[in-house]
C-alpha positions in Angstrom: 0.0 0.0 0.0 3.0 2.7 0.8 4.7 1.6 -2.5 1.1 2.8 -4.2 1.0 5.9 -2.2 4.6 6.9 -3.1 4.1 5.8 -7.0 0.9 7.8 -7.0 2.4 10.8 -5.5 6.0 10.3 -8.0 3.3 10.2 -11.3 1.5 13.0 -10.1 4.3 15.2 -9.3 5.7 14.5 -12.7 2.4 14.9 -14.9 2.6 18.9 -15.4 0.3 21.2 -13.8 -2.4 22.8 -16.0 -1.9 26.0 -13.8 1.9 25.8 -15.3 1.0 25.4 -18.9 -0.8 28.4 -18.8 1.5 30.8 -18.9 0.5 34.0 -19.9 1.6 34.7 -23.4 4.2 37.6 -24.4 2.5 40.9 -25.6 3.3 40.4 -29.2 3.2 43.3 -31.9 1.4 43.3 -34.8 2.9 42.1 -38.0 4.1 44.6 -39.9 5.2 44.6 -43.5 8.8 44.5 -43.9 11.3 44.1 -46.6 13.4 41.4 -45.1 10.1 39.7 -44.2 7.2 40.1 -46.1 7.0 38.1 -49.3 6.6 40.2 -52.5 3.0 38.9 -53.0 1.6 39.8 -50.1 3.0 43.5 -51.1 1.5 43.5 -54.1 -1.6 42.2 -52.9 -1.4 44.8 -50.5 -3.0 48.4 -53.0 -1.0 51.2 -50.5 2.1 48.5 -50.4 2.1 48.2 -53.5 2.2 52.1 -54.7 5.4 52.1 -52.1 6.8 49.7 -54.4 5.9 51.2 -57.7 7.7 54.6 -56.3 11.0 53.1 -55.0 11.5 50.1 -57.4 9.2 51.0 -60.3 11.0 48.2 -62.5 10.5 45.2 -60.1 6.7 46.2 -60.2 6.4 45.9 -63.8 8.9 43.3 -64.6 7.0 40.1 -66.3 8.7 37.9 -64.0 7.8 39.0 -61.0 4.9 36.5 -60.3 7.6 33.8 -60.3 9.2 35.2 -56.1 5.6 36.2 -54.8 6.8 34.2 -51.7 9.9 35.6 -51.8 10.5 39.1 -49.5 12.7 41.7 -51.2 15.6 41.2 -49.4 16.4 37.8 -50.8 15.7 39.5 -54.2 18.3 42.1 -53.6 21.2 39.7 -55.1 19.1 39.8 -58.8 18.6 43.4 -59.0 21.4 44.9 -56.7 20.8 48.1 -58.5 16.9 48.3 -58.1 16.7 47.2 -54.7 20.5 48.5 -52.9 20.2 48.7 -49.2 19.2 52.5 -49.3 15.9 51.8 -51.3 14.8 48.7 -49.2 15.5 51.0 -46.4 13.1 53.9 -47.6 10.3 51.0 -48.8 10.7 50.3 -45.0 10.0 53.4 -43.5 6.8 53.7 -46.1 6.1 50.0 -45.0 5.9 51.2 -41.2 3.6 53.7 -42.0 0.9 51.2 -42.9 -1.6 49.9 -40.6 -0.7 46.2 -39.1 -1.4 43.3 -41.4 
């Protein structure tokens, strides 16, 4: 009976509380649209994210193949079109980007 106590009291102690999986979740911010995050579709999609784009890398916009890295964020394009999309443009599509309301 005392080996059935202490084996009880051992599997209950090792189970985990539900009071301890509830942990209160980190205040997390709203997703924002980003250049080193935010694939180029979703941009696109996106009308006010889009004009952004059309301002500051007007031949990425238009450019037929453009469909073909929707899931790709500009960033990881930046090694095909250095010129288009140098660290100084993705940095002003960024602060446009922050200007928009949360996705």
């Amino acid at each position: 009976m005392r080996k059935l106590v202490l084996a009880t009291l051992m599997a209950m102690m090792a189970a985990p509380s539900p009071v301890l999986a509830q942990q209160a979740a980190p205040h997390e911010q709203p997703a924002r649209y980003s250049t080193a995050e935010t694939p180029v579709g979703d941009l696109l999609d996106n009308p006010a994210a889009r004009q952004i784009l059309a301002k500051h890398a007007p031949r990425i916009t238009s450019s037929t193949q453009i469909d073909a890295v929707r899931s790709m964020p500009l960033k990881a394009l930046q090694s095909y079109a250095p010129e288009d999309l140098s660290d100084m443009v993705l940095a002003k599509i960024d602060v446009e980007l922050a200007k928009l309301p949360a996705k």
